[in-house]
N, C-alpha and C positions, 0 to 999 in steps of 0.2 A: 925462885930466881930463874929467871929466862933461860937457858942453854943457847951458846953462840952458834952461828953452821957447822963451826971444824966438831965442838963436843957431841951436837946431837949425831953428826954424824959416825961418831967413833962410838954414841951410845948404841945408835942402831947396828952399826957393824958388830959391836960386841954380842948385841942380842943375838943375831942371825948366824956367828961362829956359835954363842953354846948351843943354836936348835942344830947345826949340823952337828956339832958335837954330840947330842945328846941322841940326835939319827942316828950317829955309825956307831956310838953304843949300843943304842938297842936291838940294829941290825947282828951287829958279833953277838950278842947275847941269845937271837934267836936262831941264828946260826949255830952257836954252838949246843943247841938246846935239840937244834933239829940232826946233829950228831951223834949225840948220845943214844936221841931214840932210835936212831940206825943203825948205832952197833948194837943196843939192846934188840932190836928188831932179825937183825942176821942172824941171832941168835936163837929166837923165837920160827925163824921162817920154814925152815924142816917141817917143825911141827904142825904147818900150815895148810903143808901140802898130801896130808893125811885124811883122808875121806870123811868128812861130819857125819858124826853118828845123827841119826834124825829122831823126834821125838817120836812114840807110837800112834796109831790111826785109832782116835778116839772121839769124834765129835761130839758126842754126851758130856766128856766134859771140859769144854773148852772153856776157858776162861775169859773173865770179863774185857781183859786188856788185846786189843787185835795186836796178831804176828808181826814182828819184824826181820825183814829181808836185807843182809850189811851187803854190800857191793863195795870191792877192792879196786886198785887205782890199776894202773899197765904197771906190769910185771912183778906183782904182789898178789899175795894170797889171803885168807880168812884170819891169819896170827895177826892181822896189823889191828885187830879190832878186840885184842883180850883186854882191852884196859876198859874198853867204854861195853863192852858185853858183862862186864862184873857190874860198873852201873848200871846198865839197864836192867838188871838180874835182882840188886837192891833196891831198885825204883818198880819194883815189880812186875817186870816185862818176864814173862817166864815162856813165853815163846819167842825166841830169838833164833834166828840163822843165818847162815852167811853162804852168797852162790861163786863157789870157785870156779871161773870161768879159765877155759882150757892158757896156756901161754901163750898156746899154737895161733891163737884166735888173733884174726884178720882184719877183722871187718866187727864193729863195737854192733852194728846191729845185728849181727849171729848171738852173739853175748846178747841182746834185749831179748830175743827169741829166745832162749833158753832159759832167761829169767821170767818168760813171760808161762813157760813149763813149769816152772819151780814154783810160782804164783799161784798155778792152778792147781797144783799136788798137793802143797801148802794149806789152802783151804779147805780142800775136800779131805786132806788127813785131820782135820781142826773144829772142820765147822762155823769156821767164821768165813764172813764177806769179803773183809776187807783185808789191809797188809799196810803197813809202814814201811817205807823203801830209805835205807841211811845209805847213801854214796860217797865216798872220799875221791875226788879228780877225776881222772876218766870213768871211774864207775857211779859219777853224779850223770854223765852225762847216757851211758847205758840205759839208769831209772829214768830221764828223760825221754828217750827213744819212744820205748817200753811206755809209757804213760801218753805221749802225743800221737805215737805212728803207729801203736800197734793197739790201739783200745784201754792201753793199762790203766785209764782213768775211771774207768770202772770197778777197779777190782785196789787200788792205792789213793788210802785216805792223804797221806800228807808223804810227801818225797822233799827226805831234808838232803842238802849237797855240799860237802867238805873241800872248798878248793877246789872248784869245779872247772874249766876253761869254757863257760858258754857261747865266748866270742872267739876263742883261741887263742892260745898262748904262741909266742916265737920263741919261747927257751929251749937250749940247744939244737940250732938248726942242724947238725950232723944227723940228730936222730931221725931225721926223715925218710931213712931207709927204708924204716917198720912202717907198714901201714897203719895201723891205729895213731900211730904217731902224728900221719898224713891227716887223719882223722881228724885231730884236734889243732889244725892250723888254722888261723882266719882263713873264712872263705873258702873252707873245705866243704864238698859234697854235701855231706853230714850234717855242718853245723845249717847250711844254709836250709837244709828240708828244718829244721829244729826250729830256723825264726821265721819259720813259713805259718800262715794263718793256723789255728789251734782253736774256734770257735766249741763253745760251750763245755771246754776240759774242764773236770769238775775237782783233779787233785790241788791239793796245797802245794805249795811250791815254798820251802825254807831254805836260800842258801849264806853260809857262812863263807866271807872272803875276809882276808886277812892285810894288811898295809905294808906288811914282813915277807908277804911271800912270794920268795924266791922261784918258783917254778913258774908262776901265773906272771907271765908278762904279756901287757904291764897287769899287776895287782886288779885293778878295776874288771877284768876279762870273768874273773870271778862272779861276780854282780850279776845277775838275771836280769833282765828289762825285756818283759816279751807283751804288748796289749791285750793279748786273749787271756793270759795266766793269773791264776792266782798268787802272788806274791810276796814275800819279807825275806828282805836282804840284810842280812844280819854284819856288822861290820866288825873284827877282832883284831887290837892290837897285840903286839909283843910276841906272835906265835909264826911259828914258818912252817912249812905247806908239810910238814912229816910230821907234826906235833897236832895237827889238828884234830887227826884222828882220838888223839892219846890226852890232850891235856883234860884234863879236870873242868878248867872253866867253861868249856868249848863242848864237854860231856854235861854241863848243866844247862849248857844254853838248849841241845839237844832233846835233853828231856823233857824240856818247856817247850819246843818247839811239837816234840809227837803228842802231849798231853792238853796241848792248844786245841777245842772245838771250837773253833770261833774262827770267822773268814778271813783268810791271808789277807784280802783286798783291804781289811778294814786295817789291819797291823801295817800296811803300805802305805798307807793314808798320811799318815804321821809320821812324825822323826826316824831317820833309819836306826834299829835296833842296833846297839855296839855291847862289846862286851871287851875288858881290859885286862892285860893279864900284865903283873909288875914284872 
């Protein structure tokens, strides 16, 4: 039976209230998900700021799987990464570490530079080549640096990125006090050397943006889009910009993401990669 103008249109108004309906639930939902892990996280954060024991200087027996390097967001430390450091730990990553960069820090590329220290001690304590770079937000953007501007594509097989602001976020313009902060604004300094030619960079390039999150505005800033880079943008609903680190789904997409040998370019080719969380 036909639908007259007045019903199809009160059908389609009805659609279109439960998608916002079904939005601003899942928005409170991720919102209050990305609470929890931040009281759990205050609590963890102490312990954060305690010096990493580092593994011994052994290259005889380094193991099969190359080191990973976790990079923490502004104004967070190495604790934000105890959930997905247990995964990588059971997924058999048994070199793992994480570069606590000072608070005091200024300027994200003093932070590339000292990761690009930490890259090279890393190896020669190991004996491997190479290094997996895992970044959560602003310290997606550090393993960036560090990979385009200072050679890191030499020494960093694949750089996966958590909510990363590769175009720049505008959330909370007050913060624009902090430089780093300055850092990550569209059209900063920064970002603009970053989507500057990048010819024959030979890292993987994985970033995960989320539809939920609150920090990356708008959400899409997340997204990598650079011509010279290797690529896959991986898309997650249900999760906000603090859970990324932590959630489960986002730690499996992860581990597929560092155990991928096979060319980012060709996984960009196709459907962008999503992953769902209820």
């Amino acid at each position: 039976m036909a639908l007259t103008p007045t019903a199809l249109t009160r059908n389609i108004s009805g659609r279109f209230t439960l998608r916002i309906a079904d939005r601003i639930a899942d928005r409170m939902k991720a919102t209050a998900l990305d609470l929890a892990i931040l009281a759990g996280h205050l609590v963890l954060y102490p312990s954060g700021l305690v010096a990493e024991r580092r593994g011994p200087a052994d290259p005889g027996a380094a193991s099969t799987t190359r080191p990973v390097v976790l990079l923490h967001g502004f104004v967070d430390n190495r604790s934000v990464f105890v959930m997905l450091r247990r995964a990588l730990a059971r997924h058999g990553r048994d070199r793992v570490e994480s570069l606590n960069y000072s608070p005091l820090t200024c300027d994200l590329r003093t932070a590339a530079e000292l990761l690009g220290r930490r890259v090279e001690e890393l190896l020669a304590r190991t004996g491997h080549r190479e290094v997996d770079l895992v970044g959560h937000s602003l310290g997606g953007l550090i393993g960036r640096y560090y990979v385009q501007r200072l050679g890191g594509d030499t020494r960093v097989r694949t750089l996966v990125m958590l909510g990363t602001p590769h175009a720049g976020t505008t959330f909370v313009p007050l913060a624009d006090a902090h430089p780093l902060v300055r850092q990550m604004r569209p059209g900063s300094e920064v970002l603009r050397e970053l989507a500057g030619p990048a010819p024959g960079c030979r890292t993987r390039f994985v970033s995960f943006w989320s539809d939920l999150d609150q920090v990356m505005v708008p959400v899409e800033t997340a997204r990598l889009d650079h011509p010279d880079l290797l690529v896959h943008n991986v898309r997650v609903s249900g999760v906000g910009h603090l859970a990324l680190p932590v959630h489960p789904t986002v730690a499996v997409g992860i581990l597929a993401a560092l155990d991928d040998s096979g060319p980012a370019a060709e996984a960009e080719s196709g459907p962008e990669g999503s992953a769902s969380v209820a």
